[in-house]
N, C-alpha and C positions, 0 to 999 in steps of 0.2 A: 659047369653045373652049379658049383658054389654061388655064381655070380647069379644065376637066373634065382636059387632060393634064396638071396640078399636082397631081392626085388620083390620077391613074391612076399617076403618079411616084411620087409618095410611097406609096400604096397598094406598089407594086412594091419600093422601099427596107424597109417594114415586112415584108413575106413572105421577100425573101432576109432579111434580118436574124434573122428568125426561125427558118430552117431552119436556120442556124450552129452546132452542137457542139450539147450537148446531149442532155438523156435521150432512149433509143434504144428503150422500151419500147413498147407499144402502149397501153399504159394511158394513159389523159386523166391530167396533172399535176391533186394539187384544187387547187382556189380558192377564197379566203376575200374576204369582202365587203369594198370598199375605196371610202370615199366621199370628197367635197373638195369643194372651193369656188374660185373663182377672180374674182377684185376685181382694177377695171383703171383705174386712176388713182381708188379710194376707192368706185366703183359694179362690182353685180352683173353682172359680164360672159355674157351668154345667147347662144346658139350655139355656144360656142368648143368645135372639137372634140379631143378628150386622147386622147393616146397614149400608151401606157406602150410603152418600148423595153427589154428585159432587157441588162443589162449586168455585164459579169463572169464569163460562163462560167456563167449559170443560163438561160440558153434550153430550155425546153422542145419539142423538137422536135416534141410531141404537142398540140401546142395549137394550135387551128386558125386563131389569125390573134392576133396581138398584141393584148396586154391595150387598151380603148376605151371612152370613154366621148363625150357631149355634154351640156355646163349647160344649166339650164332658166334661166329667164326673172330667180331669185334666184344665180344662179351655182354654182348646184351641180349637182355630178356622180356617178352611179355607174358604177364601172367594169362592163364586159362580157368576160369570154372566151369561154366557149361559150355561152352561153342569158342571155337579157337580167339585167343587174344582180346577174350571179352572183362577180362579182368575178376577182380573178386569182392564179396561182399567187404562193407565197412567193420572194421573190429581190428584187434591188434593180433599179430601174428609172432611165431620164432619161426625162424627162416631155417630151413636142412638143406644140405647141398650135398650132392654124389656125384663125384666123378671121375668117370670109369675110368678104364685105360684105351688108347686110341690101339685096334688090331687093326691088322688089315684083311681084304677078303679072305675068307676061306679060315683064318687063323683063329684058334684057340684064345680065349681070352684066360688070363693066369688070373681072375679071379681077385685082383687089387682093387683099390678106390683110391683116388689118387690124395686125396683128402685123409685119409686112415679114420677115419670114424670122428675128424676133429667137430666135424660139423653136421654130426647124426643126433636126432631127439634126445642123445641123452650130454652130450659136448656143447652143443650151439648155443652161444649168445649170442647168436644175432638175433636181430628182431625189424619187425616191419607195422606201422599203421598206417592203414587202410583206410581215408578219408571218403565224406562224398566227393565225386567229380575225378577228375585226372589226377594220379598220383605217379610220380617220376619218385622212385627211391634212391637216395645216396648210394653212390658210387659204393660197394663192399669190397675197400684194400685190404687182401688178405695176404699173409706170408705163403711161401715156399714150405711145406712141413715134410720132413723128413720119415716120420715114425707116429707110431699113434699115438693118443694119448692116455692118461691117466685111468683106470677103471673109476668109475662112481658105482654110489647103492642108490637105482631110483632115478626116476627122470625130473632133472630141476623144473621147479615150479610145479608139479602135479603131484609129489608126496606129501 
């Protein structure tokens, strides 16, 4: 239960996020194809779900839900804005990553992220930009992380 309102949270954090400033047109911003990879203490990290968050005053107000992808099984990813694997507008992004715990059928999920919050809106430094044309982003080697991390006041870069 915890888990489904972690989603429904963050799901809610990316939609205002997204409505902030912004082209004001009716026209869909384009999107150009953006693919990557994600390695988590040296192996192919599968499930982890990506989120591209615009940063900087490039929000497109037309776009129906923040740039998203999920790694397959080799740790790659495409991203999605409007229509699967169609990529996302040009602008610079911080990247968020959740990922869950693997249940199996039927099981109860305890409600973890396997990430501990290292790499939620208010943790992540990653970042990604979004050029015209085909964009392949650098591999993200990330550590093994243990334990959460540190509380902050305030999401870096928007206070």
């Amino acid at each position: 239960m915890l888990r489904n309102a972690y989603f429904a949270g963050l799901g809610l954090v990316i939609v205002l996020l997204t409505g902030c400033g912004g082209d004001t047109s009716n026209e869909l911003s384009p999107v150009y194809p953006v693919k990557g990879k994600i390695v988590v203490g040296g192996r192919p990290a599968a499930g982890v779900h990506v989120f591209l968050v615009p940063v900087g005053g490039t929000t497109p107000s037309n776009a129906a839900m923040n740039p998203h992808g999920t790694t397959d099984t080799n740790g790659s990813f495409a991203i999605t804005t409007y229509a699967e694997n169609d990529g996302a507008p040009e602008g610079s992004y911080q990247v968020l990553l959740n990922w869950p715990p693997v249940t199996k059928d039927g099981e109860e999920s305890d409600d973890s992220e396997r990430f501990f919050g290292w790499h939620d809106m208010y943790h992540s430094k990653l970042t990604a930009k979004v050029k015209t044309g085909s964009n392949e982003l650098p591999t993200f080697n990330l550590p093994i992380v243990t334990g959460p991390p540190p509380k902050v006041e305030g999401v870096p870069g928007r206070n």
